[in-house]
N, C-alpha and C positions, 0 to 999 in steps of 0.2 A: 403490435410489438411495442414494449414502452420505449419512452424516449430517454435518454442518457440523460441522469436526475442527480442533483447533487443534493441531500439532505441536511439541516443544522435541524437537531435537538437529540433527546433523548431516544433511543433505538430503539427500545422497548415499544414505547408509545408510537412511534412512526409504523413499525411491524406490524402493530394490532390496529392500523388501520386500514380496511378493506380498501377503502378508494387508491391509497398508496399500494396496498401490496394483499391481491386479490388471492387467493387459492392457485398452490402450482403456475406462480409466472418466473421464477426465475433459474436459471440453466446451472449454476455451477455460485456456488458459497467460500468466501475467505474469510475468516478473521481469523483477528491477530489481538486480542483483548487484552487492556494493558494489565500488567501482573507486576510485582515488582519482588524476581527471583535470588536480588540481594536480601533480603530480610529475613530474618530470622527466623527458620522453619518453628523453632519454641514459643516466639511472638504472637506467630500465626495461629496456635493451636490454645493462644492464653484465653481462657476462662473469660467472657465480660457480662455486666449485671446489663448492657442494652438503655442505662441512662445516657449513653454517649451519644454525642452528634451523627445522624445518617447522612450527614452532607456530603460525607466523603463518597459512600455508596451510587451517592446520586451522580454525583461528579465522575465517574470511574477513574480516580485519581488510583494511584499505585500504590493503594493501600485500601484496606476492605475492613470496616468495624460494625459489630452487631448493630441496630436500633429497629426504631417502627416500623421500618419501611423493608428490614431486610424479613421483620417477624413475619407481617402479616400477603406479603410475596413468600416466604413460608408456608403459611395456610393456606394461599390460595393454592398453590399447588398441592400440597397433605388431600385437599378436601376435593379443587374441579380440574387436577391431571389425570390425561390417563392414567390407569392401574397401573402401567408398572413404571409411571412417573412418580407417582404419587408414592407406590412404596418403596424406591429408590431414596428420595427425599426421606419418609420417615424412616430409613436404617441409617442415614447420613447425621439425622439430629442425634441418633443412639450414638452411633461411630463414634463422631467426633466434637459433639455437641454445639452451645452455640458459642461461636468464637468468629474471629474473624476470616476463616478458611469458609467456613460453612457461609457466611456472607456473601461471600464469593462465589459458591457454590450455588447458594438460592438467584444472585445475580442472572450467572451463565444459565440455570437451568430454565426460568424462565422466556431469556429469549431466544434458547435453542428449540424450547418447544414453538416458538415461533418463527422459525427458521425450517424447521422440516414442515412446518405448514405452506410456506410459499416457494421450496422449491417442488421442480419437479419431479417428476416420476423416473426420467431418465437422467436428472440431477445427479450431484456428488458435493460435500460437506467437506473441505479443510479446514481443522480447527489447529491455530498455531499456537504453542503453549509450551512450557517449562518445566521439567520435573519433580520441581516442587507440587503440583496438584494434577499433574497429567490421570494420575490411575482414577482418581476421583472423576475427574472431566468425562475418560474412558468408560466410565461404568455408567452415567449420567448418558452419554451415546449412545452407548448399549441397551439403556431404559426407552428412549427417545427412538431410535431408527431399529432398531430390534440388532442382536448380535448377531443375528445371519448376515446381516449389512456390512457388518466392520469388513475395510479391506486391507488398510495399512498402518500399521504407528511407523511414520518416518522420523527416521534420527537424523537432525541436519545439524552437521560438527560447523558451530558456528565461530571458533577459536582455539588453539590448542593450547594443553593446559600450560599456563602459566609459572604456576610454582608451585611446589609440595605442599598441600595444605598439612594441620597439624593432627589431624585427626578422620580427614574424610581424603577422596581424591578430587583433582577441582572440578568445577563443574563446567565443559566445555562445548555442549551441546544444547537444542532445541527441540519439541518432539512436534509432529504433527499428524494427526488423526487425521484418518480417511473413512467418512461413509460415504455409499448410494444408499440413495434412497430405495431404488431397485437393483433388479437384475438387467433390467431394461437401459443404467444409463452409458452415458458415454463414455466411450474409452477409445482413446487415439493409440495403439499399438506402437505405431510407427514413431510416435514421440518420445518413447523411453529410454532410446538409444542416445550412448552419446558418444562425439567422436573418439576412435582413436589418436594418442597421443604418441605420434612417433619420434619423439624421444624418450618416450619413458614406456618400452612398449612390455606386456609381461611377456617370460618365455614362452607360453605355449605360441600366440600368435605372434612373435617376432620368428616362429622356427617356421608357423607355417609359411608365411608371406616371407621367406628367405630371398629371390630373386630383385634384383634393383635393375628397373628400366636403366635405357641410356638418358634418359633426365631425371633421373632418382627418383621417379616411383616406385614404393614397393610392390609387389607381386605377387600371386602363388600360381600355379598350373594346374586346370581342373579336368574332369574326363569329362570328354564329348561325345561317348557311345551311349546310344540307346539302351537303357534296362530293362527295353522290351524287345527280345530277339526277332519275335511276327513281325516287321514294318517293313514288308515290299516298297511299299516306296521312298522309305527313307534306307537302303541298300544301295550302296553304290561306291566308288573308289573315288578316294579323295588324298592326293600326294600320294599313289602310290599303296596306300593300304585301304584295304576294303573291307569296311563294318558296315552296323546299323549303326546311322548316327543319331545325334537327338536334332541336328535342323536339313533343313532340305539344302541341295548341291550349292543351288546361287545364294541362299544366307554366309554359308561355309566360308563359299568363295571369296563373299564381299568383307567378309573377318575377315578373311587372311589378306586380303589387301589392303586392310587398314593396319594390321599388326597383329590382331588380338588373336589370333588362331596362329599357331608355331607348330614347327616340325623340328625336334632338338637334335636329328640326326638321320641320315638316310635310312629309310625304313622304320622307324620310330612311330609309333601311334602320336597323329597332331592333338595338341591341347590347346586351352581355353586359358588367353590370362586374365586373371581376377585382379584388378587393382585395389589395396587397400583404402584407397583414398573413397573407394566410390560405393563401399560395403555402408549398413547402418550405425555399425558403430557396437560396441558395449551395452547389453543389456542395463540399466538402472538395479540396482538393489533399493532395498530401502533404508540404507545407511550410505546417507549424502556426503562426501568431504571433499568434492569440486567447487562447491562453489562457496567462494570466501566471502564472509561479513565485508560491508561496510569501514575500513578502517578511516581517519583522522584526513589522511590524503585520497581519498577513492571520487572519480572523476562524479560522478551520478551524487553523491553526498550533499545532501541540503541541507543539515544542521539539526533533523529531527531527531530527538536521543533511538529511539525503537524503528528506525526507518530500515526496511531489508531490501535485499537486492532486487534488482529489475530482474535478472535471471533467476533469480527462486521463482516470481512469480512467472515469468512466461511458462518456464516447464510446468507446473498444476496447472496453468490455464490451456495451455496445448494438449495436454494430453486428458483433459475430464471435458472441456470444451470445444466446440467448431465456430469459424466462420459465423457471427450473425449473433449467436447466444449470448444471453443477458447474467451478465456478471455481477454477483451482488457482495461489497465488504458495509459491513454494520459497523465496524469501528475503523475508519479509510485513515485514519491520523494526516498522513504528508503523501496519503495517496499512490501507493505504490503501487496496490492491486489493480486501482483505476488506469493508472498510466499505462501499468502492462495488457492492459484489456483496450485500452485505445487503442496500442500498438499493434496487438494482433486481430485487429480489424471486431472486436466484439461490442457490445452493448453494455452499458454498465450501471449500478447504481452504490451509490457512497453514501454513509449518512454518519456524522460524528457532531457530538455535544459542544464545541468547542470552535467560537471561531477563529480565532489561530490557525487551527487546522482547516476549517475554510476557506479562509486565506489563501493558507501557503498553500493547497491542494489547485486555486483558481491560477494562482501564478503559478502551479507547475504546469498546469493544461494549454495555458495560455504559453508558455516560454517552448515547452516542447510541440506543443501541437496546433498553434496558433490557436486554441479552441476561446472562445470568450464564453460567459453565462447570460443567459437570455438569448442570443443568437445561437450555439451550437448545442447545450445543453440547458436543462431547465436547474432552477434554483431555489429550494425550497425553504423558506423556515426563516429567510432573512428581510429584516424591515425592507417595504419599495418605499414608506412614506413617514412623513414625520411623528404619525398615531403610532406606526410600528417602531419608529424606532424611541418614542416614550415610553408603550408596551416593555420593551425591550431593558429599558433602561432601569425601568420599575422593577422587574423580576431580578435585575444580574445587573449591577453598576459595570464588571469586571469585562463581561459579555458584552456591555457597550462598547465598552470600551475598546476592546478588541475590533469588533465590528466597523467601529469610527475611523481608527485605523485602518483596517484596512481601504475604507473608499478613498484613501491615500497613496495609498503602498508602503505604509511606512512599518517599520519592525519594531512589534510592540518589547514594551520593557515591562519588568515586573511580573513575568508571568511564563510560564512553563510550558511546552507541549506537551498535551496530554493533560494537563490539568484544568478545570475549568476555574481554579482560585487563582488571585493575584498574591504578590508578596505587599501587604504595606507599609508605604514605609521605606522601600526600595529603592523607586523611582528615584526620589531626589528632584521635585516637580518636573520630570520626562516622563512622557509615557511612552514613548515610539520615537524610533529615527530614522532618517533616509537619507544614506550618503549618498554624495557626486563626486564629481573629479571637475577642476574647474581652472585648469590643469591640475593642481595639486589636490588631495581630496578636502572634501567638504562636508559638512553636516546641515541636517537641518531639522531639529526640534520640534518634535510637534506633542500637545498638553490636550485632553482631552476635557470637557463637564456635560455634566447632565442634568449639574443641578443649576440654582442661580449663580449668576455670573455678577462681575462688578470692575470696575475701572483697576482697583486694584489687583486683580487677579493679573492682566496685562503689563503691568509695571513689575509682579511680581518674576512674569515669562519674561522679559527684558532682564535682569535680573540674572535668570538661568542661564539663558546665553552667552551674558557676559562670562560670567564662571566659569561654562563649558566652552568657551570659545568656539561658540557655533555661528555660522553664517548667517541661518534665517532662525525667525521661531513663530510656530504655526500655532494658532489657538482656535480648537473645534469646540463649538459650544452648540446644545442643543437649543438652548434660550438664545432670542436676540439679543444682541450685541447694542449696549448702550453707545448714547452719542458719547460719553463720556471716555468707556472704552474705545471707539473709534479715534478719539485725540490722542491718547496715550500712543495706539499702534503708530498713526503717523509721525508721531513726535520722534518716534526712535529713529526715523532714517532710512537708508538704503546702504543693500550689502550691492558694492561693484563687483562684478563678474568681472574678472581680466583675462577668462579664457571665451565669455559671452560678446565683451563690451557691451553689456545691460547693468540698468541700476532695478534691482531686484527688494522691493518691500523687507525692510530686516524683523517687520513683525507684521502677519499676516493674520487675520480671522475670518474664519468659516465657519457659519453655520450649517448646520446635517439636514438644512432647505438647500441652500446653494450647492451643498457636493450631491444630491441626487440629484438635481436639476443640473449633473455636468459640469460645475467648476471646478478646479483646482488648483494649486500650492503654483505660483509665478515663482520659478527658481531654475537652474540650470539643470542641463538631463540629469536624469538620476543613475546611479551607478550599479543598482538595485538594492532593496531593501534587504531582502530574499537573496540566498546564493541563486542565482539561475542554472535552470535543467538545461540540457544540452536540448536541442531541435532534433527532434526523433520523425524521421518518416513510415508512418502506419505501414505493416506489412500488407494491409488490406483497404482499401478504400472506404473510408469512414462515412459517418451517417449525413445527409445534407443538414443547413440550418433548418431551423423550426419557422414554422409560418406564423 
């Protein structure tokens, strides 16, 4: 069974690798790809000659523009998809030709066809997506798992509308597709339901459950006669009246001594009370409006922009999954699918291009489920050593950067979730912060390089602090640290803690030798970078450490 993997790169390329993700190994699929459903359906459909940048494509930033790499992930599919991927794809380039929709579309198509390859057979496919390309997406499914498969398009009312737009109605919902792979896969019956709400109960079942216990539970009264009149031995007089019942004497008995068996009047056939409290609940439709977005104050909210509820994801995982099965999100952002598969005791796997998400994925596992990386989960795709994190640094200055940060905890700046580009220029020489409380709060600055370093660069983070009126200021260098630079740091001082009584370095540097070999930032507790997740305890007994 694979072990709980957390992936940083591109998904695509992770997918199409056997050793990562072999034929038929994983149980139940989420994603949630980022789409960005403000923009302008007319933008989306605009015309382009493909001289533009594919950086964005590569990024899966919230925006999608033709070029090379969306063309020729076109042909590969036109020429080695199955048939009726392949001719899916080429009605799509007729349709709606190349633009930035279709970009999008060659994106998603290619790693769903990678996606029905590694689940399995008793698998099931949630794709979370927006009405802006849902029918396209849909039809793309339909090529990819065949349309005997489709089971759901779920409408999840993710806000109510707002205000009268000027010309359309607002857009207030999410849709999400539902395929199995088979006939074979799993379905939890029993998960669909959801409680009743007795305040708000409809008429038909507030008339049935009329009755109110003596501690207000509602009620209703069922029959207890046999609907098979032959049963000799279940014949006999019970209060008085004498049927074929549906349980033997001493079950009866031992009802009516606890309450639930009544007799509403001498000679009256006795009944069965049915408590509402203790029924399954309300079927599911598949037009969701219980369960509310994320708003500005919501307890579970980490600051991700696309971050969805912990209860969206438990219901799809409950009900297409069991106990033990291996959970896969391809684009995990702030890890919501992951944390609701911890919590109901599954297996998981996450892989996102961006470490950010990384990051903030490691400190939610870690805040809610004490989980660490390398001990309880494996970690893939990130530097262990100073080749990798040069590697690293050479491909994606931004990627380092983030990276660097986090073996900090600190909250980078300049950069977006979900995007794999920085703003430059932004910063304002910060790249990340990390507040305390020390009693009153605190800051602490931290400047990240990757390229050469120099005495000045130190006088200039001296500098920033003063400005910012920050406490400490950290400088992560991938190069050593001149003697020159080491005078500067000292020369600045020490910030006193009056809630530590500690003199605290007021300029600190680390190089990315010393934070993998375990050092870090001398300064008072941190207050966290990161909003923290609440402590969630697994409904099921989680996986042991790794050996």
């Amino acid at each position: 069974m694979p072990e709980n993997t957390l992936y940083y790169g591109d998904n695509l390329d992770i997918l199409r690798n056997r050793e990562y993700f072999p034929d038929a190994c994983v149980d139940l699929i989420y994603l949630d790809p980022p789409f960005n459903s403000n923009r302008s359906y007319n933008v989306l459909f605009k015309d382009e000659s493909g001289s533009q940048s594919d950086a964005q494509i590569q990024a899966f930033d919230d925006t999608w523009h033709w070029g090379e790499t969306a063309e020729q992930t076109l042909n590969h599919l036109i020429l080695n998809a199955p048939a009726r991927v392949s001719a899916a794809m080429s009605a799509m380039l007729t349709l709606i030709g190349r633009n930035q929709m279709l970009a999008y579309l060659v994106m998603m198509t290619a790693r769903l066809v990678e996606l029905h390859r590694v689940l399995k057979p008793t698998g099931s496919l949630y794709l979370h997506c927006d009405p802006t390309a849902s029918h396209y997406l849909k039809m793309i499914l339909d090529a990819i798992f065949d349309p005997r498969n489709f089971r759901n398009e779920i409408i999840w009312q993710r806000s109510t509308g707002k205000s009268l737009a000027s010309r359309k109605l607002p857009n207030n919902h999410d849709v999400i597709l539902c395929y199995q792979k088979t006939d074979q896969a799993t379905w939890n019956n029993n998960s669909i339901f959801e409680a009743y709400d007795e305040d708000d109960l409809d008429p038909k079942t507030a008339s049935k459950y009329n009755h109110i216990d003596s501690d207000g539970r509602r009620y209703t009264l069922g029959d207890l006669t046999n609907p098979n009149p032959n049963r000799p031995n279940l014949t006999y007089e019970f209060l008085g009246i004498t049927k074929v019942w549906r349980w033997t004497k001493e079950r009866m008995q031992k009802a009516h001594e606890e309450g639930l068996v009544i007799q509403a009047s001498s000679g009256a056939v006795p009944r069965l009370k049915r408590y509402l409290d203790e029924q399954r609940g309300l079927a599911l439709g598949d037009v969701w409006t219980d369960i509310a977005p994320l708003n500005s104050q919501a307890k579970e909210r980490l600051g991700y922009p696309t971050q969805k509820p912990m209860s969206l994801l438990e219901r799809i995982i409950s009900a297409s999954s069991n106990p033990g099965d291996v959970i896969l999100d391809p684009f995990c952002g702030c890890g919501t699918a992951i944390a609701a598969a911890e919590k109901l005791g599954r297996r998981w796997l996450g892989i996102d291009i961006t470490h950010l998400s990384i990051a903030l994925l490691k400190y939610r596992m870690r805040d809610m489920f004490g989980l660490e990386a390398g001990t309880h989960y494996r970690l893939v795709g990130e530097p262990e050593d100073t080749s990798g994190a040069r590697q690293l640094a050479s491909e994606d200055r931004y990627q380092f950067q983030w990276w660097a940060l986090s073996l900090v905890q600190a909250k980078p700046l300049g950069g977006e979730e979900g995007s794999k580009r920085g703003k430059k220029g932004s910063d304002k020489g910060v790249d990340g912060v990390i507040p305390f409380l020390d009693p009153k709060p605190g800051r602490v600055l931290v400047q990240v390089k990757s390229g050469k370093v120099k005495s000045g660069d130190i006088r200039d983070l001296v500098g920033t602090v003063e400005r910012e009126k920050a406490a400490i200021g950290v400088f992560i260098t991938l190069e050593d640290s001149s003697k020159e630079m080491k005078t500067e740091a000292i020369s600045a001082g020490f910030y006193r803690s009056p809630g530590w009584l500690t003199d605290y370095p007021k300029i600190q540097i680390l190089t990315i030798e010393d934070l993998l070999k375990g050092a870090s930032i001398r300064m008072p507790a941190a207050g966290g970078a990161f909003k923290q997740a609440d402590r969630v305890k697994p409904d099921v007994a989680t996986q042991p450490p790794l050996l």
